[in-house]
C-alpha atoms as a printed R data frame, in Angstrom:
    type eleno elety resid chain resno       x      y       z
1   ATOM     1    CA   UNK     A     1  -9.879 10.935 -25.703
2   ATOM     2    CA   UNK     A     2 -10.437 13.069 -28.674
3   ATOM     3    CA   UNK     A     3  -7.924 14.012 -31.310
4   ATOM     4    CA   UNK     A     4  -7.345 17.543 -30.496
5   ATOM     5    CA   UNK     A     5  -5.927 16.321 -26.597
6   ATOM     6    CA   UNK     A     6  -4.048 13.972 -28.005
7   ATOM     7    CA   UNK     A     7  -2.136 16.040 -30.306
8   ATOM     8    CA   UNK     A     8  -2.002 18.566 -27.342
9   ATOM     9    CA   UNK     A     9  -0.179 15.914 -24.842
10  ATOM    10    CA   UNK     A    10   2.265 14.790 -27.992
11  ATOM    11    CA   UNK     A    11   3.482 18.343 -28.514
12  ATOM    12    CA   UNK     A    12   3.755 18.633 -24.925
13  ATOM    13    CA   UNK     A    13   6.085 16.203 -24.402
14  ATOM    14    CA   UNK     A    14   8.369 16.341 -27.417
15  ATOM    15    CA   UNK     A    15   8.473 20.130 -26.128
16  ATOM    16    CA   UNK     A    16   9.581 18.693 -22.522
17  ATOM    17    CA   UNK     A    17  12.227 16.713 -24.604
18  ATOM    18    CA   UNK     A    18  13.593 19.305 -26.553
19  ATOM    19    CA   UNK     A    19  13.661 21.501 -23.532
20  ATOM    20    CA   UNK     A    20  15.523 18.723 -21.262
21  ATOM    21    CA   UNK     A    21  18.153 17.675 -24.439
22  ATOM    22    CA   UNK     A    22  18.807 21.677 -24.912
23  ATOM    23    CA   UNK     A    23  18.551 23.282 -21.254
24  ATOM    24    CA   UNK     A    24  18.867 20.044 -19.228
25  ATOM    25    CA   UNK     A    25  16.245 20.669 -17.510
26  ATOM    26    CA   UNK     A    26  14.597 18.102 -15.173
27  ATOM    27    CA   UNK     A    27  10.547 17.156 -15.630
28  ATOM    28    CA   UNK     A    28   8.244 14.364 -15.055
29  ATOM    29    CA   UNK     A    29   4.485 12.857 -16.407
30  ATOM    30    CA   UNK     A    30   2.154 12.418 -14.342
31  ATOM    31    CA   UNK     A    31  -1.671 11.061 -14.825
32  ATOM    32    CA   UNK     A    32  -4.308 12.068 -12.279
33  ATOM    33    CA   UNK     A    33  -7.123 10.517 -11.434
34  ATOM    34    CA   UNK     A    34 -10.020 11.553  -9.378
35  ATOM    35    CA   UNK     A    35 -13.435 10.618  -8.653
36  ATOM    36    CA   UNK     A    36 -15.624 13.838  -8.517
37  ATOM    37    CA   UNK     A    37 -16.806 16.267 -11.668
38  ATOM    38    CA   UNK     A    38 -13.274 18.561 -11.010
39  ATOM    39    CA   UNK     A    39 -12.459 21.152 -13.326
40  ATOM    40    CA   UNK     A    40  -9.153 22.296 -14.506
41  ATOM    41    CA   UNK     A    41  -9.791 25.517 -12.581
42  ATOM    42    CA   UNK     A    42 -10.642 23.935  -9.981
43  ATOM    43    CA   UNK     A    43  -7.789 21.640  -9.960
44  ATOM    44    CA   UNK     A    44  -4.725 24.106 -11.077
45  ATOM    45    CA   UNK     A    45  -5.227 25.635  -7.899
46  ATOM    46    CA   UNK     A    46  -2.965 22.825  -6.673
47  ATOM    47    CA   UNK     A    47  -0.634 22.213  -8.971
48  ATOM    48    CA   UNK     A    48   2.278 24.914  -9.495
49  ATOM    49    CA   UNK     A    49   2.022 27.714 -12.132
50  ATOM    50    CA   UNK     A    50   5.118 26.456 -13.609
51  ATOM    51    CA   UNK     A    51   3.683 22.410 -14.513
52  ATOM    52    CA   UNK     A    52   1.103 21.996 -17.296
53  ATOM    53    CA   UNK     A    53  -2.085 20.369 -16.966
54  ATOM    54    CA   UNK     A    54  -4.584 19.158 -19.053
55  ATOM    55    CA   UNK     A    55  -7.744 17.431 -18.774
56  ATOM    56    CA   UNK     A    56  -8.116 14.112 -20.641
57  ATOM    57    CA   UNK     A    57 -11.664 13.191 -19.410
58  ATOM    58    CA   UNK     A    58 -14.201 13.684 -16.233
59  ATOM    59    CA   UNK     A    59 -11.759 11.718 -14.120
60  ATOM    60    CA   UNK     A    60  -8.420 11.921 -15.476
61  ATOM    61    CA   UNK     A    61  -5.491 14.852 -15.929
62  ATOM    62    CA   UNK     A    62  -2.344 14.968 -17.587
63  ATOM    63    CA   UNK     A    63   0.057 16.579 -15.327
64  ATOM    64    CA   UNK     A    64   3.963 17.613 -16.439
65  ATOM    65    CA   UNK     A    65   5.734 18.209 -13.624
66  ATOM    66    CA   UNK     A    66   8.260 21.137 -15.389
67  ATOM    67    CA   UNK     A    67  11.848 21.711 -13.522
68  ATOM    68    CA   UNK     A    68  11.133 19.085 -11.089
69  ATOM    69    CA   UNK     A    69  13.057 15.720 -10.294
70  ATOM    70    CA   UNK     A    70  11.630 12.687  -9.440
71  ATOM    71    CA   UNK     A    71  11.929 13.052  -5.826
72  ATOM    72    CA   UNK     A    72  10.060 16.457  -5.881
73  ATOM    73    CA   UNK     A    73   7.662 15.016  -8.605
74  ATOM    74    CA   UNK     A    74   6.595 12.511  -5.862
75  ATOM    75    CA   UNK     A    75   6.495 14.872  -2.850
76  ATOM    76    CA   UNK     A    76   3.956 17.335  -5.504
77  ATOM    77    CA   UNK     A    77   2.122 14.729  -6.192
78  ATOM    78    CA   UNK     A    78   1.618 13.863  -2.427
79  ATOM    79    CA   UNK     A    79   0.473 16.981  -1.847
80  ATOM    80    CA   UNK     A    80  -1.956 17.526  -4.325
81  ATOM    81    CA   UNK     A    81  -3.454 14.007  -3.230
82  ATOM    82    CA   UNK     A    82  -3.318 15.828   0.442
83  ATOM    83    CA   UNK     A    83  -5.166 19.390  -0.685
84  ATOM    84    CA   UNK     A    84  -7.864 17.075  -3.090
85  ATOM    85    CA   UNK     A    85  -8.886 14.730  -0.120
86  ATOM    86    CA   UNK     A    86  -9.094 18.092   2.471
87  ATOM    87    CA   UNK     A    87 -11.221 19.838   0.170
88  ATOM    88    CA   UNK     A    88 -13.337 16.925  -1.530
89  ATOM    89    CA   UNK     A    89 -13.188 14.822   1.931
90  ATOM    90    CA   UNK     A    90 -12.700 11.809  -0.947
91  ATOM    91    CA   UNK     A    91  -9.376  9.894  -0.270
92  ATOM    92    CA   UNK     A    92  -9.803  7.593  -4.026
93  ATOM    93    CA   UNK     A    93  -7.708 10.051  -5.662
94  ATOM    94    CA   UNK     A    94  -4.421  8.661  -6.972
95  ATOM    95    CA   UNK     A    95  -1.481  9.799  -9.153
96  ATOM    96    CA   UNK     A    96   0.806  7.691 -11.699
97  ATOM    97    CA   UNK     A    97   4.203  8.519 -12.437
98  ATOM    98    CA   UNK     A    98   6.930  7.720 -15.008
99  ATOM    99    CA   UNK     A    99  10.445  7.967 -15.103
100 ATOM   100    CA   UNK     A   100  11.654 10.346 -17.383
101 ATOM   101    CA   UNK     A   101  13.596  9.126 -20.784
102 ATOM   102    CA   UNK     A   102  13.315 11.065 -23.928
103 ATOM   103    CA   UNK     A   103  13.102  7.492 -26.009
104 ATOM   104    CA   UNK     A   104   9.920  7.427 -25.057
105 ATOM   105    CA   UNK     A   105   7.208  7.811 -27.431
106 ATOM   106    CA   UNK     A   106   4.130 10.221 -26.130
107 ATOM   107    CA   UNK     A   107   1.835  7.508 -27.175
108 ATOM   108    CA   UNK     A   108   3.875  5.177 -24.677
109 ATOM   109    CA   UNK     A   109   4.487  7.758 -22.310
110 ATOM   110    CA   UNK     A   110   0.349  8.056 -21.995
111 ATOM   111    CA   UNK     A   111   0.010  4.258 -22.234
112 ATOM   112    CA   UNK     A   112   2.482  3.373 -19.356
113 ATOM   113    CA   UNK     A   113   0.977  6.231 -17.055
114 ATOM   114    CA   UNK     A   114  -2.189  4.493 -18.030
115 ATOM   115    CA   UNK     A   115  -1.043  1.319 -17.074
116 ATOM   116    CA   UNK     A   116   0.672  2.667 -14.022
117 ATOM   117    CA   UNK     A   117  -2.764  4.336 -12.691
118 ATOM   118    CA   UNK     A   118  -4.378  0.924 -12.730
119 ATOM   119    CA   UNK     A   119  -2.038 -0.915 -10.629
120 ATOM   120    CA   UNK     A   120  -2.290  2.041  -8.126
121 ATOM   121    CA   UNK     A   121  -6.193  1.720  -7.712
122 ATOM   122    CA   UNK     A   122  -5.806 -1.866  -6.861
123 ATOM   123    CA   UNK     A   123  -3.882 -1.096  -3.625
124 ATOM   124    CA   UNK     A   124  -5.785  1.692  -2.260
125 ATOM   125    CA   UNK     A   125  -3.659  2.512   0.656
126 ATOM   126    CA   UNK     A   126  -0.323  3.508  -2.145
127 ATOM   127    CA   UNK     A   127  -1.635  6.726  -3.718
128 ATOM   128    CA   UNK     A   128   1.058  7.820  -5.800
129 ATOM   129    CA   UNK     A   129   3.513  4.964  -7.841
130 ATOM   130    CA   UNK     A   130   6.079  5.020  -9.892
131 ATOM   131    CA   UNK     A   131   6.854  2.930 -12.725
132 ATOM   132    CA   UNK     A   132   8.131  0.281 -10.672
133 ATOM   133    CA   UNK     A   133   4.376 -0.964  -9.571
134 ATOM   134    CA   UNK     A   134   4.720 -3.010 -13.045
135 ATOM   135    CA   UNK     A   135   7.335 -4.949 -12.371
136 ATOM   136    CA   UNK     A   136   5.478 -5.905  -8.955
């Protein structure tokens, strides 16, 4: 991952932060991961206007789920998973999600969602996980 996204994905989230400490408003990180050259054109077309997405590599996406809990984090995430395997006919997609606490360092934030994503594509059959996975 090159500098330039890196820096992107750190202001990103301490601007979530600030946003949730001074508007409480409600978000959640997400990292996508999909199989198939997808672009972020492509891929946008599934996720709401109002959530920011960025590209990290040819398989994975940074996804902030903006003015969403973690109950409607979950549900979006199911149904981008359900809208990528109609239109790709590819079911190895899978989504990683993190609770949201402004401790959090964006590094850690990337490197838990990382972590996160990995124990999902072990169990093929769960498709979206929480942070809970690691403590499985």
């Amino acid at each position: 991952m090159s500098f330039n996204i890196l820096n992107r994905i750190n202001i990103l989230i301490k601007k979530t932060y600030y946003t949730y400490e001074r508007f409480q408003v409600n978000a959640m990180f997400a990292l996508l991961y999909h199989e198939e050259p997808l672009s972020v054109v492509e891929l946008a077309k599934y996720v709401r206007t109002s959530d920011h997405l960025i590209k990290l590599d040819d398989q994975h996406y940074f996804i902030i789920f903006t003015f969403t809990s973690q109950e409607n984090s979950y549900k979006a995430s199911q149904n981008i998973l359900h809208k990528l395997d109609r239109h790709f006919n590819n079911y190895t997609t899978c989504i990683a999600l993190d609770t949201f606490n402004t401790s959090k360092e964006p590094q850690n934030v990337l490197n838990r969602l990382k972590q996160i994503l990995i124990e999902t594509r072990k169990n093929s059959y769960i498709r979206v996980e929480m942070e809970d996975i690691l403590d499985r």
